[in-house]
Rosetta silent file (secondary structure, phi, psi, omega in degrees, C-alpha in Angstrom):
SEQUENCE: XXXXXXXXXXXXXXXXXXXXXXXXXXXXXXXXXXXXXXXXXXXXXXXXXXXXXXXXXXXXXXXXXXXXXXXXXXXXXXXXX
SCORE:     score description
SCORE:     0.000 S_00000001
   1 L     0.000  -48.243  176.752  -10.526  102.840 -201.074 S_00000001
   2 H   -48.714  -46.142  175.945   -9.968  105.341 -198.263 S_00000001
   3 H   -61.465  -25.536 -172.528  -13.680  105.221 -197.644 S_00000001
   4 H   -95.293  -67.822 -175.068  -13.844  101.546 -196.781 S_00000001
   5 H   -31.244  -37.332  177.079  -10.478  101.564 -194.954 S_00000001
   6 L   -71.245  -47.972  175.335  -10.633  104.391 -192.504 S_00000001
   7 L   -58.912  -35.939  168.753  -14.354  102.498 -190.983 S_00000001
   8 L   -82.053  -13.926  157.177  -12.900   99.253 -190.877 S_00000001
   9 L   -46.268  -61.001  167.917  -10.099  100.398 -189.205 S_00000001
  10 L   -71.091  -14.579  176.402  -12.013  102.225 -186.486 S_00000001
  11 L   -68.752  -26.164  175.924  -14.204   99.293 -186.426 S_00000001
  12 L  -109.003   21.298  161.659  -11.620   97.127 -185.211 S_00000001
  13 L    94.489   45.312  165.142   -9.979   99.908 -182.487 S_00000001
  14 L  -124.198  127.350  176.800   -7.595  101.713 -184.939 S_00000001
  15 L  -130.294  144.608 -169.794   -7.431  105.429 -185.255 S_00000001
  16 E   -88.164   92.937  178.060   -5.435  107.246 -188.180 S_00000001
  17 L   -57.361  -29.318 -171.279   -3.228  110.236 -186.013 S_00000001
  18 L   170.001  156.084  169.642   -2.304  111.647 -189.425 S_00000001
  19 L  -150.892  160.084 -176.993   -1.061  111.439 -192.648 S_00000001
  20 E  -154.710  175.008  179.318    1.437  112.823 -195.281 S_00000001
  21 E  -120.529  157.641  178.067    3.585  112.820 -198.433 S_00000001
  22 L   -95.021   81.211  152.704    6.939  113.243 -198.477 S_00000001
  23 L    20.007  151.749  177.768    7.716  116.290 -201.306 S_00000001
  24 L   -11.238   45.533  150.940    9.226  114.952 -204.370 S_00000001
  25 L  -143.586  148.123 -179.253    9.307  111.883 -203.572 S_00000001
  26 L   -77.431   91.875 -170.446    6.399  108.747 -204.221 S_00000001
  27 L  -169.386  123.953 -175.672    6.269  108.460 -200.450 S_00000001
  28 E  -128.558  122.635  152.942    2.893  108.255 -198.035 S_00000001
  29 E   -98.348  126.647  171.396    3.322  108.359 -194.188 S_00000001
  30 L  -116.526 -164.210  163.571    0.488  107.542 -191.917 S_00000001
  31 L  -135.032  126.165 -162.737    0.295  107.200 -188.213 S_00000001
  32 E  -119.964  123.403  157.596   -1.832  104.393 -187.401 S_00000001
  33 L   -84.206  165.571  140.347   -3.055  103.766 -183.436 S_00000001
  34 L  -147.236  128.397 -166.105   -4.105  101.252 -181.673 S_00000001
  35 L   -84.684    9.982 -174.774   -4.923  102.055 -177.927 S_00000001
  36 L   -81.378  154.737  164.838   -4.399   98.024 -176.730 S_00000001
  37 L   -42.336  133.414 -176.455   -0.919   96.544 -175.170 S_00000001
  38 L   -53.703  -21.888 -174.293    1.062   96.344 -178.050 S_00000001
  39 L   -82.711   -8.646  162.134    0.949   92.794 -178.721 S_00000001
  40 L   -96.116   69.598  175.565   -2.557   92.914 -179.778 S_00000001
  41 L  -103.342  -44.719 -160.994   -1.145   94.792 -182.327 S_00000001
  42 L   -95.727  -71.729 -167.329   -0.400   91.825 -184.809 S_00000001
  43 H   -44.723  -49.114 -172.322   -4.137   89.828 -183.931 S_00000001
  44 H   -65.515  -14.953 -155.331   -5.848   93.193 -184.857 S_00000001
  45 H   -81.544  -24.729  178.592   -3.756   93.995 -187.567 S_00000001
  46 H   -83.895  -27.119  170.367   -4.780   90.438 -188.912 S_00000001
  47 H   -36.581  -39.617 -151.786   -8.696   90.842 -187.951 S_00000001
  48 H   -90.421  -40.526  167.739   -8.426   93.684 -190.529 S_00000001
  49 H   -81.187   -7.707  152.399   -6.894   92.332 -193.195 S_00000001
  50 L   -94.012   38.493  173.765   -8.922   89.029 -192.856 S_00000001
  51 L   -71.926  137.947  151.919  -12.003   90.986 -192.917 S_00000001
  52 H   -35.392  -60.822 -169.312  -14.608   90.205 -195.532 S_00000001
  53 H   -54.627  -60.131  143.593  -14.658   93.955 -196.139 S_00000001
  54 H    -0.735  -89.329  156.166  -11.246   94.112 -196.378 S_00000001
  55 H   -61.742  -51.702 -170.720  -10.881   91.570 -199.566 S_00000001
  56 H   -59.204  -19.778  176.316  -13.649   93.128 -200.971 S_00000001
  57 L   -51.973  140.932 -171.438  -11.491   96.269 -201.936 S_00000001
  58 L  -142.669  135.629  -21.790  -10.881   96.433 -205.476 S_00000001
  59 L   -65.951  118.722  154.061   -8.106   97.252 -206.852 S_00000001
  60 L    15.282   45.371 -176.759   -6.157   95.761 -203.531 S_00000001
  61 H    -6.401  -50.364 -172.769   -4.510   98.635 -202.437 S_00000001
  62 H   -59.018  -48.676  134.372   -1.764   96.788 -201.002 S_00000001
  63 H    43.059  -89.027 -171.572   -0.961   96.291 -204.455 S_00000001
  64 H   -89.724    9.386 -168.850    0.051   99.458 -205.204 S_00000001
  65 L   -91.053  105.574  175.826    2.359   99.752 -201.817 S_00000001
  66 L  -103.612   21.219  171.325    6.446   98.742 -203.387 S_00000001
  67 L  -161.027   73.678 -164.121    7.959   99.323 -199.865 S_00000001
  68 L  -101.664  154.253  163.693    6.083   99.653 -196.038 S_00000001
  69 L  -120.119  149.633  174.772    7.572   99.788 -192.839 S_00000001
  70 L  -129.224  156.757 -170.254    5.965   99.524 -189.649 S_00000001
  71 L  -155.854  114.783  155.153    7.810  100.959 -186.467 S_00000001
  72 L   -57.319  129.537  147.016    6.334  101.008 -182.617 S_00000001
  73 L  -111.403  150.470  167.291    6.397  104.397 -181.279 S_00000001
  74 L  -134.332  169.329 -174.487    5.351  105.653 -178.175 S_00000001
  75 L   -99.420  157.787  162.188    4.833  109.216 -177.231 S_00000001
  76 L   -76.263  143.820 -146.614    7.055  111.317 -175.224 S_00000001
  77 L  -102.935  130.139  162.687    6.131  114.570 -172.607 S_00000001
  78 L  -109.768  108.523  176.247    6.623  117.840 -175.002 S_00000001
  79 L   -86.798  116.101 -165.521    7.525  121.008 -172.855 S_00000001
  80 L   -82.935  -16.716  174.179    5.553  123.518 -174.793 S_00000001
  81 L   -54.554    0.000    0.000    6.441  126.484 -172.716 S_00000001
């Protein structure tokens, strides 16, 4: 699944910043970009899931998702000294 998802992602101007599990718990964090004005946020996010390429995943991943959140973030200046 990961294989089709990560290309069609980047195909449509989405880059994955990272990802993790939460320890003992059934819990996946990603970071998802997109470098456009936020409000093409929602049209890309629908290109991708109304993708041929998309639908064709089998089994549906989303599926297997029983809770997601999505949250804007933006980043912040880190003094590193």
């Amino acid at each position: 699944m990961v294989r089709v998802r990560r290309p069609l992602r980047r195909k449509i101007g989405f880059q994955v910043d990272g990802a993790w599990v939460v320890e003992g718990e059934n819990e996946f964090v990603w970071i998802l970009r997109h470098d456009g004005p936020p409000e093409e946020w929602t049209a890309r996010q629908a290109e991708y899931y109304g993708s041929a390429e998309r639908k064709a995943v089998d089994p549906d991943p989303a599926k297997l998702i029983a809770h997601a959140e999505e949250r804007t973030v933006r980043p912040v200046p880190v003094d590193t000294s």
